[in-house]
N, C-alpha and C positions, 0 to 999 in steps of 0.2 A: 644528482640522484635525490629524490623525496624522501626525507630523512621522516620517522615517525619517533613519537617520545618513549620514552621511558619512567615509568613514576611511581608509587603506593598510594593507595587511596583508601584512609579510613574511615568506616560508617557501618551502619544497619543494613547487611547486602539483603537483597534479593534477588534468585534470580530459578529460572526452569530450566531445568538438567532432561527433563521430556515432558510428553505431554500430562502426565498422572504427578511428576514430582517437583514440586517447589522448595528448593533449598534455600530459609532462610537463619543468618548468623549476623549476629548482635556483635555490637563492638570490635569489627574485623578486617581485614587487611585484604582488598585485591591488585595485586601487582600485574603491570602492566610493561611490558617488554618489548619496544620497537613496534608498537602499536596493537599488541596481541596481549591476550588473556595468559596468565603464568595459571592463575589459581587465585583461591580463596584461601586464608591463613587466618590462624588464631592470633601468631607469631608472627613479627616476620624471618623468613628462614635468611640463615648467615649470607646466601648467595645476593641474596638482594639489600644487605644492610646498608649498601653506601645509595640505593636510593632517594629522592626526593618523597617526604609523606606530605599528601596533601590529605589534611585533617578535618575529616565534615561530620566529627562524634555528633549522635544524635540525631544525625540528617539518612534518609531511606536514600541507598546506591542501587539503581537496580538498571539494566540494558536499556539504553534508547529504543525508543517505538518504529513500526516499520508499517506503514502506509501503503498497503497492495493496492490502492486506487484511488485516483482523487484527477480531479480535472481544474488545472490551475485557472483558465478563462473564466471557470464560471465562477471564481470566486468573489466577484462582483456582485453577482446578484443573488445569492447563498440568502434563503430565507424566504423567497418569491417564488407565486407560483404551488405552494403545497398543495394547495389543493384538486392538484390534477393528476391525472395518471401521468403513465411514462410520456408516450407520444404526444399525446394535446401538450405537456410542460416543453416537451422537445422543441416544435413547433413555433410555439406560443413565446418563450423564453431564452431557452438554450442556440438555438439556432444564428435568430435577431443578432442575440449577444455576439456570439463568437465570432459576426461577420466583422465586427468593428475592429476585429485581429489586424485587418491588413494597412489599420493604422499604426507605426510602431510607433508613434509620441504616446496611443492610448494603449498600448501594450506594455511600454515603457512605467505608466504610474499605476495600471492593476499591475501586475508582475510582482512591483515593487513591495506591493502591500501583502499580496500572498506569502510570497518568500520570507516578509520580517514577519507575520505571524509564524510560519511554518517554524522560525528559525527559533521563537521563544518557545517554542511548542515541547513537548517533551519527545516529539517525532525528531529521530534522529537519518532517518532513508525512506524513499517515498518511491511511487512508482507512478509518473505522472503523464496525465494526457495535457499537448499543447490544445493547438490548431493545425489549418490546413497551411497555413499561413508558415513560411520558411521563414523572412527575414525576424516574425517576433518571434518565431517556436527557439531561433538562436537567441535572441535575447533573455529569454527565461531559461536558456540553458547558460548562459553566461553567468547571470545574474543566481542561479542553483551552485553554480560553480566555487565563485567570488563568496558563497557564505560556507563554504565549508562541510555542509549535508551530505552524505551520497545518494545519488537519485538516478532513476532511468526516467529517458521523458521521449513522449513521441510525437512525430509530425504527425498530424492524424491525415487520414486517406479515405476519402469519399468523394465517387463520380454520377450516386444519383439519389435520389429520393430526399432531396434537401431545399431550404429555398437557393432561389439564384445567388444570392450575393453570396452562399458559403456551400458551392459546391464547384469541382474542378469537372472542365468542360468535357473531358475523356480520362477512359484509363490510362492514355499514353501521357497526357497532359500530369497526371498523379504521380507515375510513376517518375518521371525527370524530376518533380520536384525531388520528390523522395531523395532520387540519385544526386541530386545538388546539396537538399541538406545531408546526406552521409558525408561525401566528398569534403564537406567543412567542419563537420563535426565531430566523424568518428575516431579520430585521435587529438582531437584537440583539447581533451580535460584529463585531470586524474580522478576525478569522485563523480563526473557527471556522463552518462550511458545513453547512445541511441537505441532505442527498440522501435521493432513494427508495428502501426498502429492502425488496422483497419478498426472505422467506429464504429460497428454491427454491420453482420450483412447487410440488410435493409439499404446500408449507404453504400454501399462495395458493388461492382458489377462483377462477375464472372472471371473477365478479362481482366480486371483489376488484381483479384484474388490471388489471380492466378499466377502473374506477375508478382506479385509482395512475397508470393511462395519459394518462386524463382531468389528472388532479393535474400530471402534468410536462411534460404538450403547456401547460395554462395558466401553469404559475408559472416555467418553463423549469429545470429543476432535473436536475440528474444522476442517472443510475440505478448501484443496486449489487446484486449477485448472485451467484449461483452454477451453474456450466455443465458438464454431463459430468466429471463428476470423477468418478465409481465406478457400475461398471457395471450395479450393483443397481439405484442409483439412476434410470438412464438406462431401463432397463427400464419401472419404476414409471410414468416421465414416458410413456413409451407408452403405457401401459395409461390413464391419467388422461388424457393428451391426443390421441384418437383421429384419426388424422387429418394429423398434423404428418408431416412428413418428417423430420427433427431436434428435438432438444431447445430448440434455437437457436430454433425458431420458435414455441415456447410462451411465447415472450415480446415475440415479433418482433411478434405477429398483436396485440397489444397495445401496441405501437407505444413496447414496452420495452427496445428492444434498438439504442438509438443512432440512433434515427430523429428525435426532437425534440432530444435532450439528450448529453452525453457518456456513455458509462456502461462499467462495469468488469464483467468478468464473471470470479467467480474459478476457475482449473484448468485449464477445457478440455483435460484428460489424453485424451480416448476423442474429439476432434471429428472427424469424419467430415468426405472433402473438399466436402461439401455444405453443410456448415456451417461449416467453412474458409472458405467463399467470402462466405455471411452476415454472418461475423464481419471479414472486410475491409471486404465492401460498405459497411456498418452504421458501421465504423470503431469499433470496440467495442475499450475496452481489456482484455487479457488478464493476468490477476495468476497467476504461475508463483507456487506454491508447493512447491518441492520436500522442506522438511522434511515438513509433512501430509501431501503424497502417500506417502511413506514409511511416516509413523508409520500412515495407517488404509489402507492397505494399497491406494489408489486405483491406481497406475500410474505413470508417466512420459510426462509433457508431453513432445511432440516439437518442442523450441523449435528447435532447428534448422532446423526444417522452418517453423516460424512467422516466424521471421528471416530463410530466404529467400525468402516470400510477401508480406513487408513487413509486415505484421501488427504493430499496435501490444502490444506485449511491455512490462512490469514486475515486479517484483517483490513478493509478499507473505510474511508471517509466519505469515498462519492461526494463531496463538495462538487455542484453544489444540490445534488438530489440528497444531500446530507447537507446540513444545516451547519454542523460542526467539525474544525481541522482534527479534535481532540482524538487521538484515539483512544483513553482513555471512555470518551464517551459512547463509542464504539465497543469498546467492554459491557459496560453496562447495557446500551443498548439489546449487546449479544446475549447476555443472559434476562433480560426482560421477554423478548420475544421467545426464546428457550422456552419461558414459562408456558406463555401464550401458547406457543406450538404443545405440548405438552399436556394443557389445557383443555384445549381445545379442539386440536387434531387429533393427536397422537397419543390414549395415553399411556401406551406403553415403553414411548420415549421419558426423557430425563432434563430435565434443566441441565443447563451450564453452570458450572461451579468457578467460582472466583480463579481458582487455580487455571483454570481451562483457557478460559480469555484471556489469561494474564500471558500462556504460553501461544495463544493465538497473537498475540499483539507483540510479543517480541521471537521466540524461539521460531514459531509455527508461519509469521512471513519472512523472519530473515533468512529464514534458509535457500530463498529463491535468489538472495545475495549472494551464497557461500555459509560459512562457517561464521553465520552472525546471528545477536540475540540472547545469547547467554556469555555467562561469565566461567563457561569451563574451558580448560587450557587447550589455547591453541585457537579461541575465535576471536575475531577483530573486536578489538574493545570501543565498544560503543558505549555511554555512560549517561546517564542524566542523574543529577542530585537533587534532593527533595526537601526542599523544607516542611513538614507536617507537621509543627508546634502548635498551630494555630484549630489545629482537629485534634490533635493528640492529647490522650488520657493517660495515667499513670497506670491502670488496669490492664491498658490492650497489652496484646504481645505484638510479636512482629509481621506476625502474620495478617494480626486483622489490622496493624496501621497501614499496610498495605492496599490492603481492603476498603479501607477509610478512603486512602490516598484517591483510589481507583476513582470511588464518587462524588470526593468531596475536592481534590486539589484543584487550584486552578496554572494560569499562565506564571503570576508573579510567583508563587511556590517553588518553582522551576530555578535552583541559584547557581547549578553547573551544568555544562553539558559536552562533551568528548566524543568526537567520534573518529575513527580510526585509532587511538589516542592522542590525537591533536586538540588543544581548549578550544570550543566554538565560544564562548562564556566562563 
């Protein structure tokens, strides 16, 4: 049996109790019970006296970060290529890239490199795209596995509109793999998750679709994807899928879009309020990427507007149409363009408030985990510890070292990190 710890953990909490409230408590105790959340305490109460304190006074305790989106392959070439839209970068970059997958020696040293950033990161669960490629898509779930993180990862599934070397011959040819890597994978970890991963329509045939639908209505399994994010793209999905009202429904009518399973859709920069409505209905989570929408020139997400629709909202990294694993910089980013959108679009919209992103980055993606992201009783205790000496003023409160932390910390600032209550560090 997987035993989980038990411990106290003293410091400077923070954490989000919803999306409006940040509870933050100076000098204080959260207890940690068989891998779960007890509370937050002034004291510690008599029931937990005999446990272990691990004492980080001074240092910011606040939930590990949750990564709705990131694509491990391309973390290679993260930087390259901005200055192109979606497609041309797709093409030009991404594609290239991800064919040298079905190398596992060259799968074997990027993997490597991803994962020990990922692992310093203050990202404690991620929700990651492999490849088409089975034997490395299990290596980077071995290797997700062996450091401790909790992740969902997916074989990705595409049988057209790609170059040759990174496209599967038919849908039937997709699908076996699919069924192969399941059969080895999906009981094989405790912290590491298969999900279905078609890579946009544009790569999916019909027949493909239609099958991955079959796939997640029987084995109950999450779906992952990509939604209006650039307007080329959106275009294209008309022309391919005649008929749809939205984009949203080329996946909907295939019973891929939150109707058996959870599932994440990443951007929805361009969603139309028709699709807006889909996207509640369906109960579909949305991964805001605002560094990639920047770097390929997609748009500005109108989270604001998704915020007050109730719309479940996260954060991802898009590595590598995002430049950075940080999701920390992903905060920022998310309130930069806020501005912009604000500014410039909208302006009867509202910027993002520190608090906002702070609950988009742990409360508002972990929930597609479960009952993770915050420190109120009864969610898996996820933890990262924060050194903030090196920004920290005698003035701030707790709040804005928080604040500070968001834009100023870096990787080595990072001095603990726990997740289920187990020490990763």
């Amino acid at each position: 049996m997987f035993m989980r710890a038990s411990f106290i953990i003293k410091g400077d909490i923070c954490y989000s109790e919803n999306l409006e409230n940040l509870t933050t408590r100076e000098n204080s105790y959260l207890v940690c019970v068989e891998g779960y959340s007890c509370g937050v305490f002034d004291k510690i109460p008599d029931e937990y006296k005999d446990l272990e304190v691990c004492d980080y006074s001074d240092k910011l305790i606040i939930p590990g970060l949750i990564d709705l989106h990131v694509h491990a392959p391309q973390y290679h070439f993260r930087g390259l290529g901005m200055d192109l839209e979606l497609l041309d970068w797709l093409n030009t970059y991404t594609f290239p890239h991800e064919a040298k997958y079905i190398d596992t020696e060259y799968a074997k040293k990027t993997y490597e490199k991803f994962v020990g950033d990922l692992v310093s990161s203050a990202t404690t669960r991620a929700v990651v795209f492999a490849t088409l490629h089975v034997p490395s898509t299990i290596i980077l779930m071995d290797m997700l596995e062996n450091s401790g993180l909790v992740s969902y990862v997916g074989k990705v599934n595409m049988d057209r509109n790609s170059i040759p070397e990174l496209q599967e011959v038919c849908a039937r040819e997709s699908i076996e793999n699919t069924i192969k890597w399941l059969d080895e994978t999906k009981v094989k970890y405790k912290n590491t998750y298969p999900i279905i991963t078609p890579r946009f329509t544009p790569s999916c045939t019909d027949e493909l679709m239609e099958s991955l639908g079959k796939i997640t209505k029987e084995e109950k399994l999450p779906v992952q994807s990509h939604l209006s994010e650039n307007q080329s793209e959106i275009e294209w999905v008309k022309e391919l899928c005649p008929g749809t009202k939205c984009y949203g429904e080329s996946y909907d009518r295939f019973r891929l879009f939150g109707e058996y399973s959870k599932t994440i859709m990443a951007h929805c920069v361009w969603s139309d309020e028709y699709e807006r409505k889909l996207l509640k209905d369906r109960g579909v989570y949305i991964a805001h990427c605002p560094d990639s929408n920047m770097n390929l020139s997609s748009g500005i997400a109108p989270i604001r507007k998704y915020l007050e629709e109730g719309q479940r909202v996260g954060l991802g990294s898009d590595v590598a149409g995002g430049a950075y694993l940080s999701i920390f910089r992903q905060m920022t980013d998310a309130i930069q363009v806020s501005k912009l959108f604000w500014r410039l679009i909208d302006g009867n919209s509202s910027p993002l408030k520190v608090e906002e992103v702070f609950y988009l980055g742990t409360l508002g993606g972990g929930e597609f985990f479960g009952k993770v992201g915050s420190f109120e009783r009864g969610y898996e205790l996820d933890v990262v510890v924060i050194d903030d000496s090196e920004y920290r003023t005698e003035d701030l409160n707790l709040r804005q070292r928080l604040e500070r932390t968001i834009y100023l910390s870096q990787h080595k600032d990072i001095k603990h990190k726990f997740v289920r209550g187990n020490k990763i560090f």
